[in-house]
Structure formats: C-alpha cells, structure tokens
N, C-alpha and C positions, 0 to 999 in steps of 0.2 A: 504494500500500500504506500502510495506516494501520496503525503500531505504539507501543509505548514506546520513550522518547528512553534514549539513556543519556549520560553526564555528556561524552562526547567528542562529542556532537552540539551542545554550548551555544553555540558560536560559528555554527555553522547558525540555528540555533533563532532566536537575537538578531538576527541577519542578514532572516529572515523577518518575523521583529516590527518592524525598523528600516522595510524595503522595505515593508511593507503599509501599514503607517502614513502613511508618505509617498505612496502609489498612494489611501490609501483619504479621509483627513484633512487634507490641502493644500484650502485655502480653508475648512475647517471648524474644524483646530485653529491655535493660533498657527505663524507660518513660525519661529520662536527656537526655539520645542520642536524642529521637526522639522528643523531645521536645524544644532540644536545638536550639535558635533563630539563631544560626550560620551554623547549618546543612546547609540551603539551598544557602549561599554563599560559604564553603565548600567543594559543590556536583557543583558548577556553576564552581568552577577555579578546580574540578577534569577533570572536563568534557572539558572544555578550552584548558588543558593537555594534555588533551589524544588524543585533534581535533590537536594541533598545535605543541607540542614538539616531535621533534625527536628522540627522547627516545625512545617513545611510535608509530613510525612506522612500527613494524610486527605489530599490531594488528588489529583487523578488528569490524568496530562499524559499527552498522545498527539501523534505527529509524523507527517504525510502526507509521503510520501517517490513519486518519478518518477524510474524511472531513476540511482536512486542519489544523488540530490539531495534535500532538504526543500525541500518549495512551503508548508506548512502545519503550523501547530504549535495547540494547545489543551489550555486546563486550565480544572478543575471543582477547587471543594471545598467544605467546611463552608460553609454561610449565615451572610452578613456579619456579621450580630447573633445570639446569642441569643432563643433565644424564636421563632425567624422557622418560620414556618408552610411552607416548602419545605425539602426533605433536600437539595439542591445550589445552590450557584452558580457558574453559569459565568462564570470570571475573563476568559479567553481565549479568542478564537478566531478566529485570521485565515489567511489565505489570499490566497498572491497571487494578483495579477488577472487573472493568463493563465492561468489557473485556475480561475478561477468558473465555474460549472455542469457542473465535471467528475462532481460527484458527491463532491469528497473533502471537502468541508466539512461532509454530511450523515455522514459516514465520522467525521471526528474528531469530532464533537459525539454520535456515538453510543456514543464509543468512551470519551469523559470523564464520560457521563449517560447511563444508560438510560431510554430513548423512555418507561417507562410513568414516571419518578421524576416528582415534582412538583422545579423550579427556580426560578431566578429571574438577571436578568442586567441588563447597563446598556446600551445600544446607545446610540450618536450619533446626534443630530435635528436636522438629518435626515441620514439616509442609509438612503435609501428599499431598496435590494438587500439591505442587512442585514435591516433588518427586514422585509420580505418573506420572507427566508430563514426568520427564529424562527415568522413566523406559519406556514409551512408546518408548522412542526413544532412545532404546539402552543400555541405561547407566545404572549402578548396582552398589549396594552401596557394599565398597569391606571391610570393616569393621574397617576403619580407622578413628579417630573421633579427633577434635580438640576441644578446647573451646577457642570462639575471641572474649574480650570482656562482658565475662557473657552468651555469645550465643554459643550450645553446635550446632556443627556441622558436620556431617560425608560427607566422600568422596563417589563421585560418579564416576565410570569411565565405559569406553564404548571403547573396542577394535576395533581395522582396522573391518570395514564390519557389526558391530552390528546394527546401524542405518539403513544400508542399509537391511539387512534382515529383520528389521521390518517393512519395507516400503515394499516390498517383498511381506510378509507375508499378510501384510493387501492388499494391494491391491490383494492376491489370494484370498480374499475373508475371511480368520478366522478374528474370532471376537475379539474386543482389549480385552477384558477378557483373552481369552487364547493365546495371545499373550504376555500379560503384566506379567505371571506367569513363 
C-alpha cells in the first residue's frame, strides 16, 4: 500500500533511506558517508523537515508500507532552479531490495508525479536497475552529468505525456523490451 507518511513515521522513513542507500550505493558512494554513525539521525531531522517545515510545502512525499512496515519512501517537488522547463523533481525515491519488482516503486513515483507531468531527477552512474526503472517510465537521460560528493551522476528527464504513452503502450499490449528502447 502506497500512502502519505505522517510525522510519527520519520524514524521509519530514515530507516529506509539509511538501508537503501547502503543495499543500493556501497562501492558507488564513499564507505565514510554510508558508514557514518550520524547518517541515520541526519536522514530522521531530513525527513522531520520535509513532514513539518513550510518551506518544504509544494512537495509531495508518499510511503510504500507491507504488512505494516515501510519498504519504501519518495518525494517530488518544485524544479531545482527557476526557469526549468519540467513542473516536478523527483528528490527521492528508494526502495528496499527485497522489494524490487514488486511493483511498489512504480506505486510511489506515481503517487509523488503524475505519469503524464513532464520531471526531471539525478540517478547514480551507474546503477543500471535505477535507470532502467525511469526509462520504463518515460524519462531519458538527456546527457547532463554532475558529480555530488564523489558520486558521478546524470540527468534524467521525461516531457508532458512521456509517462503516459508508456502506460499506453504497455497496456496495448508491446512488450517492455521494445518499449524501453
């Protein structure tokens, strides 16, 4: 079940972020970051933030929950800059690994951005699953690349309508192979 978090789920929520991170970015990001004993108090007053400061009111955070537990947490909001030619960015979005391909990571990214908005997001390079996953749903790495922290990362983005013709498309029936191309 994919819903909204409320402020007594942040130690979940940070718990998720800590574990994914370590499941997904060991060998990608530094072992200090993911190792460091402050990470998960950290990701608790990010998350606390983003539940209660009004700062952070456009944005839009949803929690995958099993069984009464968070597997999955994600957030969307305003585009990073001014001026930026997409209506969202997706900040967040992970999931742990016993997890993947459940379906619930297509569940919270639909649940922070609607499939037809145009977006935009950063994904780790590589980490081929992730971005397999945005192309499925749209989004194309448009050849922009950063480095945050030691971690080389390119842009993805997804115009008005791309999401939704892949939704489209699959349900006509072709297969995500020649969809995803």
């Amino acid at each position: 079940m994919v819903r909204p978090p409320t402020p007594d789920d942040v130690g979940a929520m940070a718990d998720v972020h800590v574990r994914s991170w370590r499941e997904t970015y060991r060998g990608i990001m530094r072992d200090a970051v993911l190792d460091d004993p402050e990470l998960l108090p950290r990701r608790e007053r990010m998350w606390h933030a983003a539940l209660t400061d009004e700062r952070y009111a456009a944005n839009r955070i949803a929690v995958a929950e099993l069984d009464g537990a968070l597997v999955g947490i994600a957030m969307s909001g305003p585009p990073e800059k001014d001026g930026s030619p997409w209506s969202r960015h997706l900040y967040v979005l992970y999931l742990l690994a016993e997890h993947h391909g459940s379906g619930a990571a297509s569940r919270l990214l639909d649940a922070v951005i609607e499939p037809t908005a145009s977006a935009s997001l950063w994904v780790a390079d590589p980490n081929p699953r992730a971005q397999a996953f945005y192309t499925k749903h749209g989004f194309r790495a448009d050849g922009v690349v950063q480095v945050d922290d030691g971690v080389r990362e390119i842009r993805m983005v997804r115009t008005p309508g791309d999401g939704a013709s892949f939704v489209e498309r699959l349900r006509s029936g072709s297969r995500l192979d020649e969809i995803a191309r």
